[in-house]
C-alpha positions as CSV (number, residue, x, y, z in Angstrom):
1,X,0.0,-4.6,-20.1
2,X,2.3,-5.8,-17.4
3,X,5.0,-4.0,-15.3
4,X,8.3,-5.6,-14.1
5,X,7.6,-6.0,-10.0
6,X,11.0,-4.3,-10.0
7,X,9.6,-1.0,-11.6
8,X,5.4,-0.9,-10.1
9,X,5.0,1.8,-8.0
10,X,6.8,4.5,-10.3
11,X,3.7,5.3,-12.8
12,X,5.0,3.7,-15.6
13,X,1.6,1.4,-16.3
14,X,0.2,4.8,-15.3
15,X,2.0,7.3,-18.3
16,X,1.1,3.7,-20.6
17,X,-2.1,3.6,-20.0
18,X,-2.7,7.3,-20.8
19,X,-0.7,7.7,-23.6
20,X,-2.9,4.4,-25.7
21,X,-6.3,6.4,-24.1
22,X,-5.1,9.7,-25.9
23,X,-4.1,8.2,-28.9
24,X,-7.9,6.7,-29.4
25,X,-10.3,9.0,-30.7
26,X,-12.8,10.7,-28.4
27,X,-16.4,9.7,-31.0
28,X,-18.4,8.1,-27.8
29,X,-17.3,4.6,-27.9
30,X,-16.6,2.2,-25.5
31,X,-13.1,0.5,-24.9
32,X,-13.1,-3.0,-23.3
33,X,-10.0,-4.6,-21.5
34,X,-9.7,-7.7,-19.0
35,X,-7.7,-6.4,-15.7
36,X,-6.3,-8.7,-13.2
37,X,-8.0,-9.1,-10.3
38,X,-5.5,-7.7,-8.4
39,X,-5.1,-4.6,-10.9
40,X,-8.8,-3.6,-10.1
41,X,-8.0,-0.4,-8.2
42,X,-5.2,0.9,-10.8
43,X,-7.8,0.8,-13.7
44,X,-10.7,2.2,-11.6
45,X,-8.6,5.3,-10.7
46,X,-8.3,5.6,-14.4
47,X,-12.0,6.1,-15.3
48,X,-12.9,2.4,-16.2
49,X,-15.5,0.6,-14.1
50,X,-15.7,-3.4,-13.9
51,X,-18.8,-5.2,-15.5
52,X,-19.9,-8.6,-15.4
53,X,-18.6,-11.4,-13.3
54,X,-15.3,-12.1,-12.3
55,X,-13.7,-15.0,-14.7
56,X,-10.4,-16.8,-15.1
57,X,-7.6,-16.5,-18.2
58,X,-4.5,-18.2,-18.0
59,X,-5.4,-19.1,-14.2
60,X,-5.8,-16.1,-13.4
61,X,-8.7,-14.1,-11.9
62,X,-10.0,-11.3,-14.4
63,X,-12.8,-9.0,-15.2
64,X,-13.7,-6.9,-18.2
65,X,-13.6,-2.9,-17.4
66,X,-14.8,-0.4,-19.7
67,X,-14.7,3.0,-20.6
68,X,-16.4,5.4,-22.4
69,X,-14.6,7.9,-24.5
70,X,-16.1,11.5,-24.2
71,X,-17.2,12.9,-28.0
């Protein structure tokens, strides 16, 4: 997911985000995504937590977060 520079800071990744989480069902699995380095903070506030070590896509500095939907 990637928001114009133009348009951050207005909670549009935000109201994304949420909407594809509440569209998933909640039956206890987990849900994997790599986050920027940068974007760290954005997907902790949103429940996911960072695991494993830091790599690099695309030249760019990434981890895999994760969350686990409620049943």
């Amino acid at each position: 997911m990637a928001v114009l520079e133009a348009h951050r800071g207005k909670n549009h990744g935000a109201r994304v985000l949420d909407t594809m989480l509440a569209a998933l069902p909640s039956d206890g699995r987990t849900i994997y995504l790599h986050a920027q380095e940068h974007a760290l903070q954005f997907y902790l506030k949103k429940g996911f937590r960072a695991v494993g070590e830091r790599f690099w896509e695309a030249n760019i500095p990434h981890f895999t977060m994760e969350i686990q939907r409620a049943e």
